[in-house]
N, C-alpha and C positions, 0 to 999 in steps of 0.2 A: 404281607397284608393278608387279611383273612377274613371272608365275608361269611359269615356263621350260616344265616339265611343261606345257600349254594350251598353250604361244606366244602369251601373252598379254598383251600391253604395258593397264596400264590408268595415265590421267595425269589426277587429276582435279582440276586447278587451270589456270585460264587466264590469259594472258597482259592482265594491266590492273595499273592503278596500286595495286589494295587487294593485289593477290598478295604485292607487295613484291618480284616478283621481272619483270627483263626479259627481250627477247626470247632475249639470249646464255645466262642462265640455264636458259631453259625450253628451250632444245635441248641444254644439258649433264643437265638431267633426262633428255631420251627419249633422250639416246647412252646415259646409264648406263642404263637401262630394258632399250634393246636389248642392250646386252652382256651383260645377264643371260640373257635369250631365247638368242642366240648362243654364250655361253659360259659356263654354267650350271655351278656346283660345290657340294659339298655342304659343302664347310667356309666358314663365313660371311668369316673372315679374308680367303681367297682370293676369295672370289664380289665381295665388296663392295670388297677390293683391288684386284681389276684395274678394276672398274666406274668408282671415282672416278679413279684414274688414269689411264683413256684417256677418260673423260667431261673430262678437267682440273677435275675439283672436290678437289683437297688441301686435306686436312684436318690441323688441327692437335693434338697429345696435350692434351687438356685436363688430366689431371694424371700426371704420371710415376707410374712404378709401386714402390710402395716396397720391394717384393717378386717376386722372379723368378717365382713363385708367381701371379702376377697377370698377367704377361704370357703367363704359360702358358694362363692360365683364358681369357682373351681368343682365344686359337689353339686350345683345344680345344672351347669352349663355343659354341657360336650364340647369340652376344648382338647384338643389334639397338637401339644406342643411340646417342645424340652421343658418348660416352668412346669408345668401342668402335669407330667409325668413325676416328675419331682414330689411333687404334693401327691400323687394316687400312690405313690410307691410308699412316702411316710402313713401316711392316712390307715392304709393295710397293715403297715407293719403294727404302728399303734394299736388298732382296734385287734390284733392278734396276742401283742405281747400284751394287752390289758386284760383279755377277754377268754383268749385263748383260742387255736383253729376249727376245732367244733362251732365255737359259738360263731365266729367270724363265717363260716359255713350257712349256718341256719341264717344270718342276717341277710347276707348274700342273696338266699334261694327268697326272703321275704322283707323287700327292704323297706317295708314301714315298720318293721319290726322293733321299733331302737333299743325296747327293751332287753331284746334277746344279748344285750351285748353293754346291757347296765345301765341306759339313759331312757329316761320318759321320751323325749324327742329329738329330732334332730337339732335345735336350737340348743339344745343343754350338752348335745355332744359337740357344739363347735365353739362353745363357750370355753369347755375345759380342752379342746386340743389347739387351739388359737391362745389361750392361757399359757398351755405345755412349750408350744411354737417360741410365744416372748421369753417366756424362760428360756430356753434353748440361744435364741437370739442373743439374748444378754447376759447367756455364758455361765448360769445359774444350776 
């Protein structure tokens, strides 16, 4: 956990065999930890987007969204879940391999920005990755 406000990395699991988790794992928790401290945002999408993505923990959609409506709620809401992680992790990946990590950068530091990253607004950018998403879904 990481309270960016304090600069306060706290990690309260240790490295042994009941963790379930080894050493490679436990230093992809405290990167993601620090980039929070480091690079701290208020929209969870983006906070926990960049986190797993430079920590390399990719996360998978555990279920498409059957509503554009729902990938919205996930980019305006601060949900804190396995589904939800899911989504922050593709979301990032997307707007990097489309955009590229500079630009994903600059969006990051100004997130009305949508332009910096190809779309007039946020409504146009979840049009075409809720598009991208049912493709995906139906195997396309």
């Amino acid at each position: 956990m990481a309270k960016a406000d304090e600069q306060l990395v706290l990690i309260t699991s240790f490295i042994d065999e009941s963790s379930g988790r080894d050493l490679e794992e436990y230093l992809k928790v405290v990167r993601h930890e620090l980039i929070h401290i480091l690079s701290p945002h208020e929209k969870a999408w983006l906070n926990e987007g960049l986190a797993l993505f430079l920590a390399g923990q990719e996360r998978d959609i555990v279920e498409y969204p059957e509503h554009i409506e729902q990938l919205e709620l996930f980019m305006e809401a601060n949900i804190y879940s396995p589904e939800a992680y899911g989504y922050y992790s593709w979301l990032t990946r997307y707007i990097i391999g489309r955009s590229g990590f500079e630009a994903y950068l600059d969006f990051f530091r100004s997130i009305d920005s949508w332009a910096l990253i190809g779309y007039p607004d946020q409504g146009a950018f979840c049009d075409e990755a809720f598009r991208v998403l049912r493709n995906m879904q139906q195997g396309e």
